[in-house]
TORLO-960493 format. One record per residue (C-alpha): residue in one letter; x, y, z. Coordinates in steps of 0.1 Angstrom, whole numbers, plus 2048, in hexadecimal, padded with zeros to 3 digits. Layout:
# TORLO-960493
aXYZ
...
This chain:
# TORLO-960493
x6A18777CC
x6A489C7C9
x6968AC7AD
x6B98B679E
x6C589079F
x6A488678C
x6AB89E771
x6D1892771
x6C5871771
x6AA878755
x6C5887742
x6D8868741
x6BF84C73A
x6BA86671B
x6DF864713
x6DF841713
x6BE83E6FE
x6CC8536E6
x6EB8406E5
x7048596F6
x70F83F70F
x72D853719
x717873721
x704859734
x72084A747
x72C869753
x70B876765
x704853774
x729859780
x72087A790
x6FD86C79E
x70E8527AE
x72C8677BA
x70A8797D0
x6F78577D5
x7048387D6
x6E08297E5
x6CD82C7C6
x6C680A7B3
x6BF819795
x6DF82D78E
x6F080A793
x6DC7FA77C
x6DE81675D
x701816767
x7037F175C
x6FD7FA73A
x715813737
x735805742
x7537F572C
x7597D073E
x7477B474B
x7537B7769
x74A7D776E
x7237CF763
x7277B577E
x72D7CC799
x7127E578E
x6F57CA78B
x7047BD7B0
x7027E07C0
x6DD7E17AE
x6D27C17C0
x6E37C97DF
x6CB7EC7E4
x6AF7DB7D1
x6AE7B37D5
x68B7B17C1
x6997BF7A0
x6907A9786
x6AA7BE76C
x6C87B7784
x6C1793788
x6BA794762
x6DE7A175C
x6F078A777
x6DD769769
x6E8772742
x70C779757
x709755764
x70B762787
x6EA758793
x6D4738785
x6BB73B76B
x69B74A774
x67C74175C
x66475A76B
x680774763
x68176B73D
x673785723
x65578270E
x66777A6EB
x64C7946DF
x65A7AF6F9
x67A7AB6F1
x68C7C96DC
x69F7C36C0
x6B47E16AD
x6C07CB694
x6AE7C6670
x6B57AD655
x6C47BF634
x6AD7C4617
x6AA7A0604
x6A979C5E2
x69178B5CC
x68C7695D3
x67F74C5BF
x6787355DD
x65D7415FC
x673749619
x672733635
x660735655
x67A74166C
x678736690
x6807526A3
x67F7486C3
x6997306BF
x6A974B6AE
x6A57636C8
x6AF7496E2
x6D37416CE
x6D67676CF
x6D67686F8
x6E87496F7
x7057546DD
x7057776F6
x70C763716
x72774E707
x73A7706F7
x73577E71C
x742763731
x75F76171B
x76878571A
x76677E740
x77D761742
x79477A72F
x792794743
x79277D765
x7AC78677D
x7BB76677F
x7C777075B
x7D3791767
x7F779C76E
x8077BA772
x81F7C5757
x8427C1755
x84A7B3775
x86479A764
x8797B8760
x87C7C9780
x8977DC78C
x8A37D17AC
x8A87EB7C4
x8B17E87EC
x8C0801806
x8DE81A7FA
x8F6807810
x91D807807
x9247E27F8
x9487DA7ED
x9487C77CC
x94E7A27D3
x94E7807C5
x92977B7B9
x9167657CE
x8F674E7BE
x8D57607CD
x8B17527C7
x8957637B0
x8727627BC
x85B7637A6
x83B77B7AD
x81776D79E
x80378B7A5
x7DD784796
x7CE7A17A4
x7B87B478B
x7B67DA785
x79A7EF78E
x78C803776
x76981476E
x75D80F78A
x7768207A1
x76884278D
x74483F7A0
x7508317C1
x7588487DF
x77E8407EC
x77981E802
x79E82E815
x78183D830
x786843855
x78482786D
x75C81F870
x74A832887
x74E8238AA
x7358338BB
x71984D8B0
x71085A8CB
x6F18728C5
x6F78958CF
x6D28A78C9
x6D88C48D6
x6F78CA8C0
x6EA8CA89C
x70F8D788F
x71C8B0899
x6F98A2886
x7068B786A
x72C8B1870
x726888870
x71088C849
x73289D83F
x749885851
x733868843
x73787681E
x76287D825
x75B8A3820
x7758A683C
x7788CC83A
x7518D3843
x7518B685E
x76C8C586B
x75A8E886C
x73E8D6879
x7538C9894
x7618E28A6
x73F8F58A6
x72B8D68B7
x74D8D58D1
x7468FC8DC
x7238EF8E7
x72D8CF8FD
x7518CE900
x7558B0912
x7478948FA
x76B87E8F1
x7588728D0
x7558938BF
x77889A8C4
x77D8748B7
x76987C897
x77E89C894
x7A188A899
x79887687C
x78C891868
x7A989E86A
x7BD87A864
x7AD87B846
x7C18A0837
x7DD89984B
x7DD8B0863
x7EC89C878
x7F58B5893
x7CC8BD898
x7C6898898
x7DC8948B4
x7CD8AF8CA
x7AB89F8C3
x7B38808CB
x7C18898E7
x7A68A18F5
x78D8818F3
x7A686F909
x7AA88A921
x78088C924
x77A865925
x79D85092C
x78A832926
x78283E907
x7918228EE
x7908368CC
x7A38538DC
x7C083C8DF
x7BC82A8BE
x7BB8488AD
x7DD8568BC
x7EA8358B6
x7E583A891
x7F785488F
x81584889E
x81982F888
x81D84286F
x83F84787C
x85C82A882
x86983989F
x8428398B5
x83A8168AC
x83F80F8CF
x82582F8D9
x80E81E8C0
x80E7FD8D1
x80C80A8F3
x7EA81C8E9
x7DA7FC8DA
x7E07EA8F5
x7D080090C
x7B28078EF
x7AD7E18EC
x7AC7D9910
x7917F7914
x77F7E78F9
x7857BB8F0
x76B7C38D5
x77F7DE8C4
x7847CB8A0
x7987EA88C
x7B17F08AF
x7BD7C88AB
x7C47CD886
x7D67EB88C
x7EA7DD8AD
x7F37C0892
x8037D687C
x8157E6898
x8247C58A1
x82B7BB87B
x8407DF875
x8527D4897
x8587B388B
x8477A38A8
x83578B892
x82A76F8AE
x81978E8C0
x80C79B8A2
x7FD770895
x7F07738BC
x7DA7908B5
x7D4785894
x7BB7668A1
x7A678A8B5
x7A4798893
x796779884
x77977089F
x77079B8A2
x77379E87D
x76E77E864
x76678D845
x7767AB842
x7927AD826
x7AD7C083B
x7AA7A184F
x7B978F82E
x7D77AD82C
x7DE7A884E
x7E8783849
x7F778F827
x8107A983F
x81678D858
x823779837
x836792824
x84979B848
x856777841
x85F77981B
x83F767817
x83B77B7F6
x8277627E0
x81375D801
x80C781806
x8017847E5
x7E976B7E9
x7D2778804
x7D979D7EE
x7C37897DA
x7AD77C7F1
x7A47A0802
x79C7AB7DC
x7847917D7
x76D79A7F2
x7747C27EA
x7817CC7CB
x7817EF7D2
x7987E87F2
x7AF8027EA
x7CA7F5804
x7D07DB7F3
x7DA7EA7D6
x7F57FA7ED
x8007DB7FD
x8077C97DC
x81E7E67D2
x82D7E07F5
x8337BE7F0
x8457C47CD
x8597DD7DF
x8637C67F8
x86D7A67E8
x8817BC7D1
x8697C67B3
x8607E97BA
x85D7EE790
x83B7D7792
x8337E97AF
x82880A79B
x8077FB78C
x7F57F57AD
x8068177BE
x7F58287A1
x7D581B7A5
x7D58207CB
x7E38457CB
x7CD84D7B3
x7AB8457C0
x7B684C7E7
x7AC86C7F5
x7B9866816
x7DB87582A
x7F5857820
x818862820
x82583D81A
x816838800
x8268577F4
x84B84B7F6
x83F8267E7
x8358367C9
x85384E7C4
x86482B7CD
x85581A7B2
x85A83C798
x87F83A79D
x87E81779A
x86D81A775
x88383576E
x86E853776
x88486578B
x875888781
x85587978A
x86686B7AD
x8748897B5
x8528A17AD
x8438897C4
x85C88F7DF
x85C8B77DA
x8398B47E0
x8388A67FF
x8538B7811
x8458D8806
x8258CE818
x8358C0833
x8558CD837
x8628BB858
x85B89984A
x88088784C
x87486783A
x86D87D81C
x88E88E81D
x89E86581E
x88885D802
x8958797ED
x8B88727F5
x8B184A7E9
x8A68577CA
x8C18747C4
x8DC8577CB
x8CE8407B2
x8CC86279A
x8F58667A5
x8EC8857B2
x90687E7CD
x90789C7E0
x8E28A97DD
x8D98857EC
x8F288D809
x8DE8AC80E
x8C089D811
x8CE88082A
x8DC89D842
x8BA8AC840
x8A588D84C
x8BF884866
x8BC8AA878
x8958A5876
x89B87F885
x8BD87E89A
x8AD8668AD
x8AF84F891
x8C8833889
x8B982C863
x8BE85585A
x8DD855870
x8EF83785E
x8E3844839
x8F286383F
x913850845
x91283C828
x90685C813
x92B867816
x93984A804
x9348577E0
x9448767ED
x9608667F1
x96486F817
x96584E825
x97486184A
x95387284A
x940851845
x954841865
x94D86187A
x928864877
x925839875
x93383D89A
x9198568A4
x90083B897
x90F8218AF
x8F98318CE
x8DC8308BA
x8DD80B8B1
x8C17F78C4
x8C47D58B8
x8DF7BF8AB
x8D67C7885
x8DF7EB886
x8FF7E689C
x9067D087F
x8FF7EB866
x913802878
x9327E687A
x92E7E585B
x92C80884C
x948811867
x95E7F4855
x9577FD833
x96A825839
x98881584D
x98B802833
x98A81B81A
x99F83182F
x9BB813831
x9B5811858
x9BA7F4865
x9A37F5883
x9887EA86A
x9987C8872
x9867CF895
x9667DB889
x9637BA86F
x9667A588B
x94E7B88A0
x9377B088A
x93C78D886
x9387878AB
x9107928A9
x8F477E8A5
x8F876E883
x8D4775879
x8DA79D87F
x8F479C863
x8EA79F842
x8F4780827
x90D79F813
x91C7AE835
x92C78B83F
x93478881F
x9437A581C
x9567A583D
x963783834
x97378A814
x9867AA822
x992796842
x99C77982A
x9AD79180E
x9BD7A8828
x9C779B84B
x9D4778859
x9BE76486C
x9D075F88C
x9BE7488A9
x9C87498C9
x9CB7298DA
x9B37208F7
x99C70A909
x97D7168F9
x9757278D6
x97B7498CE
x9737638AD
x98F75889A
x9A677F89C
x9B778987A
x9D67A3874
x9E17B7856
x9F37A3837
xA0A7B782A
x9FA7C0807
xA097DA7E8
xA027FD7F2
x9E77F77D3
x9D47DD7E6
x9C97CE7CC
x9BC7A77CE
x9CD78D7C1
x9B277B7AD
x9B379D79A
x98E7A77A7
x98B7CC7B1
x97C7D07D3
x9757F77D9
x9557FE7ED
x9398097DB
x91781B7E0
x8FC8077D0
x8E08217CB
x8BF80D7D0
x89E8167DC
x8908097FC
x86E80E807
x861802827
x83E7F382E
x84180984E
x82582484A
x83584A84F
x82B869857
């Protein structure tokens, strides 16, 4: 301990004695905040905080440096989290008691022998029933999240004609995940870089000694100093510039990462951290997935043992929707690392990929039972409310995560403007936004996410702005490219929503988005009175039927149905039944009397797909 800490620590133990706990609290924060090996800031620290759980985790950190110390066993046994220890009891004589009986009148009878240790031993008793119920209260199988019985369901802005209302099923979330809270303040972020694969010494470079203390305590700027100064003096060693790359991870300076990862793969190409690193960053982005994947592959065949490069090649195959591949690598995950909690979010992705929400919120739980301050998991639960359509619950956990994560995360970024707008907050949202594009100004998702929210504000034409923006930073891209189409809907320009809905067509790589495209396409002939949407309806209805969303054949049905005649042609072996035009009043209006004008529904989608 350095002489500074003792007088810090000095000058809380005072505190406390003197009964300024919060004085105290606060420079046990700050001591820890430098030392997180000491048992006795851990210990004091038990006495300071606000919760039974929270006096839990201090007197287990104390136990855990220091297994010998009777005060921490003390504290767990009155907890009822460790059996009862005789030779731990105190002397009834040594035991300190502030209380004092009040002054007592006169008396005509002697006053009893009392027998205090039975006295004192209904005390301790009386305690460690009060405790264990303020913990049952406070459990988190008693927890839940407010409001998420009043969520605002929000999906994709995607142009949906108004037609007869179809029964849908409610699920039901039962989140029982309990907040953090005290002792997030003395905890460094757990959001760290991947653990250090390999250390290799370097003694004749004392800046990389000095850069891996820095990189060790996430004061990324000085290991990054650190870094580069160690690389002038041996400038072939790939794990220095794999230290740096993540250094740099870590800010976000993405572009820096890169080149460092990159130089450890040019000086060592069986170097399997240089390509996990570069993989990370490419998944940040939708359309690299596949880079990602290739780079894993090649990391984990350089290295069968490399635990963090499976979970991460999992993911990859869970945001391509590849979920046998993904359960394939999941079984390498579970022999290389058992006990890990990210093992428990990996199952909980696999499960939310198929609607498995309940399921997904179930090993959410799990991971936070082995590690509450698992910040990722915070995140994921807001993504799973997101996802099955409740991104108003999903603000809570967002909250917690952003604000204890000290890390470069774009995604989770957009999820909580998501999760703003869906409460609301759309100056909030839209702050949010502004800040990240001003700090990263060629980030398209950012620009779709604004757009999203500028829709659902009505803000018609400043959300088309924003949707032309992220399609010329991503043309590339079928999701910007189709948004942009539908964007022109509440502009009333359905003849620009058909032109730039073709342009999409060449960017469709599956049977979904040529679907989407069909559809959008269909939507402004329609709107223009052209019948050629006749064609395009039909197109769509000829494509794999899981590729077409429950409301597009719905959709596509009832126009076919109210506006053309089903005319089969006769032959041997089935064909797509064709339709033609009725004849219908210039007015086309429906005869049940139902209006049926397409209509942008301004929700909020946010993918699970981490972004740049």
């Amino acid at each position: 301990m350095t002489t500074a800490e003792e007088k810090m620590f000095q000058e809380a133990q005072s505190a406390i004695d003197a009964g300024n706990r919060a004085r105290g609290k606060d420079l046990l924060t700050r001591l820890l905040k430098q030392n997180q090996e000491n048992p006795d800031y851990w210990l004091w620290m038990s006495g300071v905080v606000d919760s039974v759980k929270e006096r839990r985790y201090c007197l287990n950190q104390t136990l855990k440096l220091d297994p010998q110390n009777k005060l921490a066993r003390r504290g767990l046994i009155m907890l009822g989290d460790l059996p009862v220890d005789e030779s731990l009891a105190i002397p009834f004589e040594a035991q300190k008691r502030k209380w004092q009986l009040p002054p007592l009148g006169p008396v005509e009878k002697p006053t009893p022998k009392v027998p205090w240790v039975k006295v004192g031993l209904s005390f301790v008793g009386l305690v460690a029933v009060i405790i264990l119920i303020v913990w049952a209260a406070q459990s988190n199988r008693l927890w839940l999240f407010r409001g998420r019985n009043n969520m605002a369901v929000m999906g994709t802005a995607v142009p949906t004609p108004t037609y007869p209302a179809s029964p849908t099923t409610t699920i039901t979330l039962t989140p029982r995940i309990i907040e953090p809270t005290a002792p997030w303040n003395i905890l460094q972020s757990t959001y760290t870089p991947t653990p250090i694969y390999v250390f290799t010494p370097h003694p004749i470079v004392e800046a990389f000694s000095i850069a891996m203390r820095n990189y060790q305590k996430n004061d990324w700027s000085e290991a990054i100093k650190y870094f580069n100064q160690a690389l002038q003096s041996q400038k072939d060693a790939p794990d220095i510039y794999y230290h740096l790359g993540e250094a740099y991870f870590q800010i976000g300076e993405l572009r820096n990462a890169m080149t460092a990862y990159e130089e450890a793969i040019n000086f060592d190409p069986d170097f399997a951290p240089g390509y996990y690193g570069r993989a990370k960053i490419n998944l940040l982005r939708e359309d690299s997935i596949e880079l990602a994947v290739e780079d894993l592959l090649t990391s984990v065949d350089l290295d069968p043992d490399y635990g963090e490069a499976y979970l991460a090649l999992l993911q990859a195959y869970v945001k391509e929707g590849d979920i046998e591949s993904a359960r394939e690598y999941l079984e390498d995950v579970e022999i290389l690392l058992p006990n890990t909690p990210l093992l428990d979010l990996a199952k909980g992705r696999i499960a939310l990929a198929e609607n498995e929400f309940n399921l997904a919120i179930d090993y959410t739980e799990k991971a936070l039972e082995k590690d509450l301050t698992l910040l990722d998991a915070y995140k994921f639960l807001g993504e799973i409310f997101q996802v099955s359509g409740n991104p108003k619950a999903s603000l809570d956990p967002l909250l917690i995560y952003t604000r204890y994560n000290t890390s470069f995360d774009p995604e989770s970024e957009i999820l909580l403007s998501t999760a703003y707008a869906a409460n609301d907050n759309f100056e909030e949202a839209i702050d949010l936004l502004n800040a990240i594009l001003e700090r990263d100004p060629a980030y398209y998702e950012g620009f779709t996410q604004r757009g999203v929210i500028y829709t659902a504000m009505e803000e018609y034409q400043k959300a088309f702005e924003d949707y032309a923006r992220a399609f010329k930073l991503a043309p590339k891209s079928f999701k910007a490219c189709i948004t942009l189409s539908e964007a022109n809907f509440p502009l009333k320009k359905p003849g620009n929503a058909y032109q730039q809905a073709s342009e999409c067509q060449k960017l469709a790589e599956n049977d979904n988005e040529l679907a989407h495209m069909y559809f959008v396409r269909a939507i402004a002939l329609e709107e223009l009175k052209n019948d050629v949407a006749k064609r395009d309806w039909e197109r769509m209805l000829e494509l794999d039927p899981e590729a077409i969303l429950p409301e597009w054949k719905a959709t596509a049905e009832f126009y076919l149905l109210q506006y053309y005649t089903a005319t089969p042609t006769p032959s041997e072996t089935p064909s797509p039944t064709r339709y033609t035009r009725t004849p219908l009043p210039t007015t086309r209006t429906p005869t049940n009397t139902q209006t049926i004008k397409p209509t942008i529904t301004p929700t909020i989608t946010a993918t699970i797909t981490p972004t740049q």
